[in-house]
N, CA and C atoms as an extended XYZ file, in Angstrom:
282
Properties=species:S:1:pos:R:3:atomname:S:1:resname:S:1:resid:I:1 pbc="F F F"
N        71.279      197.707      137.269 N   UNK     1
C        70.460      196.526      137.221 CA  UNK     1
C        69.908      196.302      135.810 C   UNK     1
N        69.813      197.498      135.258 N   UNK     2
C        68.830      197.203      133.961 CA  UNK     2
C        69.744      196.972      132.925 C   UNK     2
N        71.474      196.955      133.285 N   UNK     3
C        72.538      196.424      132.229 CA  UNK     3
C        72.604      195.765      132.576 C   UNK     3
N        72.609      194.932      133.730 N   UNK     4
C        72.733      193.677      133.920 CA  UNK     4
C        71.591      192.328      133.415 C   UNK     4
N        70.165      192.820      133.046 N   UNK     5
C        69.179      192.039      132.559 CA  UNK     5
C        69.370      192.380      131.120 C   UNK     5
N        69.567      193.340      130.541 N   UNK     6
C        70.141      193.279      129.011 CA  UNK     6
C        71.336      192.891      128.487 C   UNK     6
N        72.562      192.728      129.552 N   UNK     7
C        73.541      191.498      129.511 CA  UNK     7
C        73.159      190.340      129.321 C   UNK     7
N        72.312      189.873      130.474 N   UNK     8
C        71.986      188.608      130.191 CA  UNK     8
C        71.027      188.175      129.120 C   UNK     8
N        69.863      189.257      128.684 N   UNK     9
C        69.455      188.977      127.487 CA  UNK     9
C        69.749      188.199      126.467 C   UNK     9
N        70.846      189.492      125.862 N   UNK    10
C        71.833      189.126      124.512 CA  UNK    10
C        73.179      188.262      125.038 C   UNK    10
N        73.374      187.775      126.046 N   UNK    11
C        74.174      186.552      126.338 CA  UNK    11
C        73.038      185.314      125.793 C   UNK    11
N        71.822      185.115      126.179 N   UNK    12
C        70.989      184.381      126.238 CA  UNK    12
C        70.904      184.253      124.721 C   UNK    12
N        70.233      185.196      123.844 N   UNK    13
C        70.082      185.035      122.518 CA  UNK    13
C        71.552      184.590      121.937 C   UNK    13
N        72.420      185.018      122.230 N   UNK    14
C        73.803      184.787      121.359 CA  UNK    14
C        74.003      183.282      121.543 C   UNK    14
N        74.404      182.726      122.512 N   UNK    15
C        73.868      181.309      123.133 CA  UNK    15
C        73.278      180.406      122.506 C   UNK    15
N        71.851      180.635      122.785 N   UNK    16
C        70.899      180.118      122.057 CA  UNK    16
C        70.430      180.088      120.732 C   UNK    16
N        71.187      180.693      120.041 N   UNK    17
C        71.261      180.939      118.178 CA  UNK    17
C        72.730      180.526      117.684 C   UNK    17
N        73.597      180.377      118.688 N   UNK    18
C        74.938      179.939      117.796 CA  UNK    18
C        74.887      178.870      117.311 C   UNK    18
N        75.830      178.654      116.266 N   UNK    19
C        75.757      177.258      115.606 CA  UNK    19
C        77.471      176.682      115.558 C   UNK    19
N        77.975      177.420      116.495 N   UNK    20
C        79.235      176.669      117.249 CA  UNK    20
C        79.282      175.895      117.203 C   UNK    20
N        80.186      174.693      117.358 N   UNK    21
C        81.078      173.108      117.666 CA  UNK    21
C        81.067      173.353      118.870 C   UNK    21
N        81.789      174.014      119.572 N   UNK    22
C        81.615      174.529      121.039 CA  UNK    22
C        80.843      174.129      122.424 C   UNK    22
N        81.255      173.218      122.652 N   UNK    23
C        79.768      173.100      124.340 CA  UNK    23
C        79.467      174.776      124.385 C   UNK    23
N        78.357      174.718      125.083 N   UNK    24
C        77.790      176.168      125.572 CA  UNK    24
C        78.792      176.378      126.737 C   UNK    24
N        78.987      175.541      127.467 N   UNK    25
C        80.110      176.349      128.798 CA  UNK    25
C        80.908      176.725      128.417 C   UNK    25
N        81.483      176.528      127.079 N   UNK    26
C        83.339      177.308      126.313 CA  UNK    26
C        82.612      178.736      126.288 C   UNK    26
N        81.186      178.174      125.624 N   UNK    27
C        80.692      180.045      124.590 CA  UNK    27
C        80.655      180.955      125.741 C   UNK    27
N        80.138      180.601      127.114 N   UNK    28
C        79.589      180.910      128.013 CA  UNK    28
C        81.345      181.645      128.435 C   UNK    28
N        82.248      180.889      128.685 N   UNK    29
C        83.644      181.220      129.405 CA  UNK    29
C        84.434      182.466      128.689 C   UNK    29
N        83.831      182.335      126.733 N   UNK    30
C        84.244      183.262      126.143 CA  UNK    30
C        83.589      184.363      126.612 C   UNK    30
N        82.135      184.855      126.499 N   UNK    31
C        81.452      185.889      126.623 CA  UNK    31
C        81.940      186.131      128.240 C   UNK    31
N        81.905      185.458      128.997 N   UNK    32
C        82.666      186.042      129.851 CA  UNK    32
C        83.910      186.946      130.523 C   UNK    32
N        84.607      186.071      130.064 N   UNK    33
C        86.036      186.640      129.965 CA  UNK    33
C        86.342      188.235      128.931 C   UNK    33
N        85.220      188.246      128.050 N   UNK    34
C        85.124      189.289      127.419 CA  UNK    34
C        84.436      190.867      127.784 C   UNK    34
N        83.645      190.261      128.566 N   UNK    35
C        82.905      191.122      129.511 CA  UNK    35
C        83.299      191.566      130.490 C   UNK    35
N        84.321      190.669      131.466 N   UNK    36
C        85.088      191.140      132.001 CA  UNK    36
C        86.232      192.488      131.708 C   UNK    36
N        87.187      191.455      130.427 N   UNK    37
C        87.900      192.456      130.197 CA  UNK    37
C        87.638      194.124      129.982 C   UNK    37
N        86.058      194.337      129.212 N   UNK    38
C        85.605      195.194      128.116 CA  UNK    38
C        85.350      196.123      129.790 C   UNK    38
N        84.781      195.592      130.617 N   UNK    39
C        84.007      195.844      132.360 CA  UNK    39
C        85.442      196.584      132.950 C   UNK    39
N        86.850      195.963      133.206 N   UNK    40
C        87.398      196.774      133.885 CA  UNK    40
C        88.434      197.220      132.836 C   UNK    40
N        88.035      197.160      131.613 N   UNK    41
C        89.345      197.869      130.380 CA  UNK    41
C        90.634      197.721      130.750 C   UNK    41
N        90.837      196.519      130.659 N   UNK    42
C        91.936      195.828      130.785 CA  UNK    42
C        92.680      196.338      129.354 C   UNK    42
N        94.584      196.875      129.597 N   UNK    43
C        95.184      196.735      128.299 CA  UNK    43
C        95.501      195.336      128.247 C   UNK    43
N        96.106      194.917      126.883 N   UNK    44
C        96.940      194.068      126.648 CA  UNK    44
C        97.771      193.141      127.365 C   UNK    44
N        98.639      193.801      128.079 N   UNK    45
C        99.474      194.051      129.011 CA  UNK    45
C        98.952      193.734      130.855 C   UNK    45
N        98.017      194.536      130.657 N   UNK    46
C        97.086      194.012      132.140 CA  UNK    46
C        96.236      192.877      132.074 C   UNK    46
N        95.613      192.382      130.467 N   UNK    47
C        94.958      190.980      130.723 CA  UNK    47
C        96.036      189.631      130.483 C   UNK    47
N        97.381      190.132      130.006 N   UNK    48
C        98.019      189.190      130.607 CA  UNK    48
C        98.573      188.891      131.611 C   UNK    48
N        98.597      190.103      132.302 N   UNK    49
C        98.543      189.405      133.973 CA  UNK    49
C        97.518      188.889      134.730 C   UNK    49
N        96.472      189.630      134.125 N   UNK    50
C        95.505      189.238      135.015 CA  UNK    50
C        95.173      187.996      134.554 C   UNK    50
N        94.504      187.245      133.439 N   UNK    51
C        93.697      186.113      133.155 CA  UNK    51
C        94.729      184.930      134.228 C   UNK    51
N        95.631      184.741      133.901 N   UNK    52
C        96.377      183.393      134.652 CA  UNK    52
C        95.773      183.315      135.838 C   UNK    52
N        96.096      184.823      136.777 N   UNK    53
C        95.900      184.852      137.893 CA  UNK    53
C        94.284      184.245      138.746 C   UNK    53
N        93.188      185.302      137.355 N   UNK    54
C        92.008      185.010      137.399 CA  UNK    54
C        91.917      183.498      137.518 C   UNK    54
N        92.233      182.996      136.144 N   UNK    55
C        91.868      180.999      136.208 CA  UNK    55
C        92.652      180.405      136.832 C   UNK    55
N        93.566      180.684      137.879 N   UNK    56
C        93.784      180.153      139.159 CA  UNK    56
C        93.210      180.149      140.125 C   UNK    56
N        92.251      181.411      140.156 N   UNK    57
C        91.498      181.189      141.565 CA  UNK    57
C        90.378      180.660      141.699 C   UNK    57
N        90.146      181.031      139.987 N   UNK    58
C        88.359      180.111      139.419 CA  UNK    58
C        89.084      178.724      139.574 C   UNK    58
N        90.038      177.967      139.254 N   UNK    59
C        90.268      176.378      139.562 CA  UNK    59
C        90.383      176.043      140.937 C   UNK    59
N        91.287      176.714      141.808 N   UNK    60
C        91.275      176.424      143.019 CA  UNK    60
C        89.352      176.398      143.862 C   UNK    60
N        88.858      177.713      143.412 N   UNK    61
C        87.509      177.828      143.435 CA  UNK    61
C        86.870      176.547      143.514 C   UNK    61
N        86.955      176.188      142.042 N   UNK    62
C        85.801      174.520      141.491 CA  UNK    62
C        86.466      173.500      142.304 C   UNK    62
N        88.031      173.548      142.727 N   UNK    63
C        88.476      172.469      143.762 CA  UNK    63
C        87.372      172.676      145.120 C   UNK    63
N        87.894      172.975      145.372 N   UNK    64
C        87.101      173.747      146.540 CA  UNK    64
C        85.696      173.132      146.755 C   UNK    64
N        84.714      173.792      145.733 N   UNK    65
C        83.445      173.217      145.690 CA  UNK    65
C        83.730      171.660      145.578 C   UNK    65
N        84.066      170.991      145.016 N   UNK    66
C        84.428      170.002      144.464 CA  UNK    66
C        84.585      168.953      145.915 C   UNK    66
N        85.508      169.349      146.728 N   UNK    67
C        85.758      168.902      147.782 CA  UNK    67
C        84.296      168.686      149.011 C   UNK    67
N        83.801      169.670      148.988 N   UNK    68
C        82.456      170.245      149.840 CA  UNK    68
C        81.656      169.888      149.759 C   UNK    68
N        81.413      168.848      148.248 N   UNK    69
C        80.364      168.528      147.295 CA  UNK    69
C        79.608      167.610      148.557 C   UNK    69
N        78.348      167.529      148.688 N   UNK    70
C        77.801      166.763      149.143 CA  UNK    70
C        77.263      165.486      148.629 C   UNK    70
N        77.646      164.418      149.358 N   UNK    71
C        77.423      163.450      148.227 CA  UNK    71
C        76.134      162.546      148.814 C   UNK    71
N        75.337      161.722      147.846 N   UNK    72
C        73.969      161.663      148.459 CA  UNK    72
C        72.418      162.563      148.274 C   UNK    72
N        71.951      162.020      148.826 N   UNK    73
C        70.880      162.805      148.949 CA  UNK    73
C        70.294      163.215      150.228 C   UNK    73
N        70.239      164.678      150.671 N   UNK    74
C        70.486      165.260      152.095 CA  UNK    74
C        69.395      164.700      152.493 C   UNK    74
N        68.102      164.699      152.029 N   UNK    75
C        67.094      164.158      152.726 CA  UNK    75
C        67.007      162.591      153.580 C   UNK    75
N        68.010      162.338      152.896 N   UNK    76
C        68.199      161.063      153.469 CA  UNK    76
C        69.356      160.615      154.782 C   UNK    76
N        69.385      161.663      154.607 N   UNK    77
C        70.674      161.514      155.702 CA  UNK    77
C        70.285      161.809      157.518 C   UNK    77
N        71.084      160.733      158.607 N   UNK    78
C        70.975      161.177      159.567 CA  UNK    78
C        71.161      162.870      160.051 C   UNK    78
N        70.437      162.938      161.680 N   UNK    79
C        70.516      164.164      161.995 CA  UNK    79
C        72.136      164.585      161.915 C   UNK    79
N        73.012      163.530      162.556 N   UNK    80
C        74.361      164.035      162.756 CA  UNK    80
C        74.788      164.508      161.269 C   UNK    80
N        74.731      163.246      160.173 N   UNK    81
C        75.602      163.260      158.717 CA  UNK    81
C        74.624      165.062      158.584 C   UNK    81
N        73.468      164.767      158.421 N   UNK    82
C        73.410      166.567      158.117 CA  UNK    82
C        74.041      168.101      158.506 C   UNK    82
N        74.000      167.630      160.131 N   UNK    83
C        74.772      168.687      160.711 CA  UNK    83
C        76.530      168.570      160.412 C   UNK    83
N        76.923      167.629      159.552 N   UNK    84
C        78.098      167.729      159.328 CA  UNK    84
C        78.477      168.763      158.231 C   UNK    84
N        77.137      168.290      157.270 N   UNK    85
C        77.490      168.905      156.450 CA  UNK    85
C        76.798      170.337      156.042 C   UNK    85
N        76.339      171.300      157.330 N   UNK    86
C        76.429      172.123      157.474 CA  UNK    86
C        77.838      172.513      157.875 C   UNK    86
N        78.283      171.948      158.943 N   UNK    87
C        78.884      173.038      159.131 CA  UNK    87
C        80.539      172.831      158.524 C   UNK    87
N        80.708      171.758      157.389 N   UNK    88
C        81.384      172.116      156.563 CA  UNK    88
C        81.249      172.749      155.552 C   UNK    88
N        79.857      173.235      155.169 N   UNK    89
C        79.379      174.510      154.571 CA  UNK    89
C        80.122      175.685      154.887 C   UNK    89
N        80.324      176.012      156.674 N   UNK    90
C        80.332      176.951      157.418 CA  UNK    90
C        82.456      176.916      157.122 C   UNK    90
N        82.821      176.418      157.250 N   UNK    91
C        84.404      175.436      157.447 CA  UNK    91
C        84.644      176.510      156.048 C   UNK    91
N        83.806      175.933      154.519 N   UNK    92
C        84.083      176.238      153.121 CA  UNK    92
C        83.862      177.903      152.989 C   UNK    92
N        82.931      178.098      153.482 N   UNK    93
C        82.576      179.846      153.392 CA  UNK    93
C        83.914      180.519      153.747 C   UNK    93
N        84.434      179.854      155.217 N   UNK    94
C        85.561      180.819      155.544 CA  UNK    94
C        86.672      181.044      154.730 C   UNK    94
């Protein structure tokens, strides 16, 4: 736990002090993907199998959400439209 709040620390400072061209979600995808690799010591050889595989399931993933997205504002919605979109909550989990 206590590498995981000093991860996010110096993710946070690195972030927040770069002077990148970069949106923050690229810097964010780099430090990631790096952490990963460095996390299960991936060779060469194994992060080129793995990354494709990885950002296929992270895209299918954001499809996914994407699809589920609720659109609106829930508070406003009938009892039924709400319970719909529970339990296509329930539908997406599986």
């Amino acid at each position: 736990m206590k590498r995981i709040a000093i991860l996010i620390g110096l993710i946070w400072i690195i972030v927040s002090t770069s002077q990148a061209q970069r949106p923050i979600q690229e810097r964010v995808e780099a430090m990631r993907s790096a952490y990963i690799t460095d996390y299960l010591q991936l060779s060469t050889e194994e992060a080129q199998i793995f990354w494709p595989i990885y950002n296929e399931y992270k895209a299918s993933e954001k499809t996914i959400r994407k699809e589920y997205r609720v659109n609106g504002d829930i508070r406003m919605m009938s009892d039924q439209e709400a319970e719909q979109v529970v339990l296509r909550g329930f539908e997406r989990e599986e």
